[in-house]
N, C-alpha and C positions, 0 to 999 in steps of 0.2 A: 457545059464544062466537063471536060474528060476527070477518071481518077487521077491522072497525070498530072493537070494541072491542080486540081483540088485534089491534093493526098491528104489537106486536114476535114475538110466536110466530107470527101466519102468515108473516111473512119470515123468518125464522131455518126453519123447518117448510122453505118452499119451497128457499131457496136450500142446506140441508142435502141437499134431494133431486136437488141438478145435481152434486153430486162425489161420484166414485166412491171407493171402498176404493186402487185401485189410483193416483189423483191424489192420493188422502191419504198413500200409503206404508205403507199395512197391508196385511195378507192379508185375504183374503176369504172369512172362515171362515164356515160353515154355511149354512143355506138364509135366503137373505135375500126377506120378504114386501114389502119396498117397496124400492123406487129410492134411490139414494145411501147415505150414512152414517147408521148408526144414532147416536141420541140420543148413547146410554154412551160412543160413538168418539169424539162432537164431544167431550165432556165429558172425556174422557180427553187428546186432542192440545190443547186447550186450558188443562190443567192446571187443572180445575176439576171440583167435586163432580157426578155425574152426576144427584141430585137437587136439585142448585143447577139444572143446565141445565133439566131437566124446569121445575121452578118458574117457568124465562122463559119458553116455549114456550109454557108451559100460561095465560100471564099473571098467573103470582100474586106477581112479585117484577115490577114495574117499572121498578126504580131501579140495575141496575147501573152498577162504576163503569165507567170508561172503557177503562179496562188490559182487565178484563175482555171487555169488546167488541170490542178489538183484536184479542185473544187469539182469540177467537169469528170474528171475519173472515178473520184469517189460515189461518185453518184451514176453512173454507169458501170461501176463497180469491177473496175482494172486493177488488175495486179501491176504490180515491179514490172516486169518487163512488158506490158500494155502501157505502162506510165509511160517509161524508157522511150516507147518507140513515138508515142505522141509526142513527146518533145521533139525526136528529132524531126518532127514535121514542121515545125515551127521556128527552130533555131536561127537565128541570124547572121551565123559562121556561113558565109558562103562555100558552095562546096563545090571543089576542087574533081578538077574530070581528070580522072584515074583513067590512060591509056590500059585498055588491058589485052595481054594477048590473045592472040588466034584461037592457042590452043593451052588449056592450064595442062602447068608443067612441074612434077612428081620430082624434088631435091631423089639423088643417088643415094643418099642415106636413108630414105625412107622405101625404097627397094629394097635394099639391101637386107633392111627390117623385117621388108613383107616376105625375103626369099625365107627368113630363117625359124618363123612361124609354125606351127603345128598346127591350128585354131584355121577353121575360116575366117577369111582375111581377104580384103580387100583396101583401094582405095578409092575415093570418093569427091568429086568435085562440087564446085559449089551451087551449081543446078543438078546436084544426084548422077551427073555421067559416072560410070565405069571405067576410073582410068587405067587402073592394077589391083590382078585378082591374082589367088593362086586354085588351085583345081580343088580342093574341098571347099572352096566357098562356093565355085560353079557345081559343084556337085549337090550341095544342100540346096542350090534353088539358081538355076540355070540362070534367070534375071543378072545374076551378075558374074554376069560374061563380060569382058573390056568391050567396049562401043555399046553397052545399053544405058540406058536410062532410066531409075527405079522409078519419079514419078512420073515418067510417061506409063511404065509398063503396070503401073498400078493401077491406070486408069483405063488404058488402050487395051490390057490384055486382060479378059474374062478369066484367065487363069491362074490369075494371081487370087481371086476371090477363093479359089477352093485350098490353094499355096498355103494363105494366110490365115486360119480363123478369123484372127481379126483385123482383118481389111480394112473396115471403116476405121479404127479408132486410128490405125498405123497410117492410112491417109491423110486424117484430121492432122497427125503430127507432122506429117512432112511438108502440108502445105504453112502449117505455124512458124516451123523452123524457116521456109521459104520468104517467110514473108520480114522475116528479124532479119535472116541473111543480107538482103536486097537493101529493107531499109528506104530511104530515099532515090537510090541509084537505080530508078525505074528504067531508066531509057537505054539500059545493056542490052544489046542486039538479041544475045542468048534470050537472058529471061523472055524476053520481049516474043522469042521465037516461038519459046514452048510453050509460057502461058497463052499466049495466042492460038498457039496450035489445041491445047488440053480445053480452050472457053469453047472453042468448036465443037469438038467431038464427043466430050463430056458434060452433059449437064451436073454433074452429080459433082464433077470440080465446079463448076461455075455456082455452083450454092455454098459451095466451103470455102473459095474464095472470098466470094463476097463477103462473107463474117469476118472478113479481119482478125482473124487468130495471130498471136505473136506470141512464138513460145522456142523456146530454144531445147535442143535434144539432148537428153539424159539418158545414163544408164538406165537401160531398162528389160525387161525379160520378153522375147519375142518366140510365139507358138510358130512351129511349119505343121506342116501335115504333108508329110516325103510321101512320095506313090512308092517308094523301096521302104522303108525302115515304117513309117507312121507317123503318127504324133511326136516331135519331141518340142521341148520349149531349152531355149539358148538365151545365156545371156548375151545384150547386145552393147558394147565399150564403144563410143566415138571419140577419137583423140586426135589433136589439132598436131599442124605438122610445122614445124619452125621454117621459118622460111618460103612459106607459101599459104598466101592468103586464100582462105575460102576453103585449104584443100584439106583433106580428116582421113585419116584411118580408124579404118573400123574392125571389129573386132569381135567374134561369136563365141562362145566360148560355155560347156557347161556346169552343173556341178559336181566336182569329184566325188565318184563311187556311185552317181547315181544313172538309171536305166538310158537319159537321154547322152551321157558320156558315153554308152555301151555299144547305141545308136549312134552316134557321129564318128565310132573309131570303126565299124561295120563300112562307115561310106569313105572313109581314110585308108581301108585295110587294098585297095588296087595300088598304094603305092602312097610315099609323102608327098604333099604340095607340093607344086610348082609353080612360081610365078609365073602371068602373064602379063606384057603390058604393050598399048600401043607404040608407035616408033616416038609419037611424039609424047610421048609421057615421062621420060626422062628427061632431066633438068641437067646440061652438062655444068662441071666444075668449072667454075671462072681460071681467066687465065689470063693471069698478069705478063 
């Protein structure tokens, strides 16, 4: 049985295998052949039948209730948004197939946003494409050029490792966000493309995958290490665009008066932004 079919036993499966005996508060009796809690433990600190648990894992009960599931995270020790996403594996809202287009398409208003920017600045769809950049964000890290792909080029390109100090953590995070974004709606041709494409080529996604991370992206302070300037750290703003699902601007930005401001008006100083975007990244005005 694919993750496809079983989205509730391979996340229960995975995230059973990130907690130890000793974060769960039992002994760790006998020779254990796999990583974390066995099945009979979850089933036991959850106070539920150990062939009950099997029967989720294995996908042949789909319909727990919600106690149940609570009982089940607590004890493999999910937060709010690990809760969140388990539920929706389970829910019994039938869900509804969202046509979606060809190509995600950037509202005029939100161009118009990104021409009048100072900040590297970009836009961002909902598998990480580069839909609209202006030229000080391609300047602080080429990666986001229109037509790339940050988690491709995280993975695919050796030189994001020396880009980023921290590589791995900034991975971890976009494969979390990836994984909330998506949700249920595994069978989207895109997702379908890349992660297919990255389980190939990358081992190193295919181990962060698996863990089922669900975590949504915040404000946060993101290090470069420029081959011009050096070290500086930006802060990094993600903000949701009305009128189009999936699609974020984002936003770099440092803090005033200090050396890494001094540095990014250094990569500013050939001239102000200018927006780029593909043809298809403008969203025209309805018209009645």
């Amino acid at each position: 049985m694919t993750e496809k079919s079983n989205a509730l036993g391979a996340f229960l499966s995975a995230r059973r295998a990130l907690v130890t005996p000793k974060q769960a508060g039992i002994p760790e009796v006998g020779v254990r052949r796999v990583p974390g809690l066995r099945r009979e433990e979850v089933a036991m600190l959850a106070g539920i039948s150990a062939d009950y648990y099997l029967r989720l894992e294995r996908g042949r009960d789909r319909h727990p209730s919600t106690q149940v599931l609570e009982s089940i995270a607590r004890v493999l020790q999910l937060d709010d948004e690990h809760l969140a996403h388990l539920l929706t594996l389970v829910a019994d809202v039938p869900r509804r197939r969202r046509p979606r287009p060809r190509k995600e398409t950037v509202p005029r208003g939100a161009l118009t946003l990104l021409d009048s920017l100072v900040q590297p600045a970009f836009i961002e769809g909902r598998y990480f494409d580069i839909l609209a950049t202006n030229d000080l964000a391609v300047a602080l890290s080429p990666g986001l050029a229109v037509g790339g792909n940050q988690l491709r080029d995280f993975f695919l390109d050796p030189a994001q490792q020396e880009y980023y100090p921290d590589w791995l953590a900034m991975t971890e995070c976009f494969i979390a966000n990836l994984r909330q974004a998506v949700g249920t709606d595994i069978d989207d041709p895109r997702f379908i493309e890349l992660t297919g494409e990255l389980s190939l080529a990358s081992p190193t996604f295919r181990q962060l995958w698996a863990r089922h991370e669900v975590r949504g992206q915040r404000g946060t302070a993101v290090r470069f290490h420029h081959p011009q300037v050096g070290e500086l750290v930006l802060h990094r703003e993600r903000l949701s665009i009305d009128g189009a699902d999936g699609v974020h601007l984002v936003v770099y930005h440092p803090e005033a008066g200090s050396s890494d401001a001094d540095k990014l008006s250094l990569l500013a100083s050939a001239g102000l932004p200018h927006a780029q975007r593909s043809h298809e990244a403008v969203q025209q005005p309805n018209r009645g």
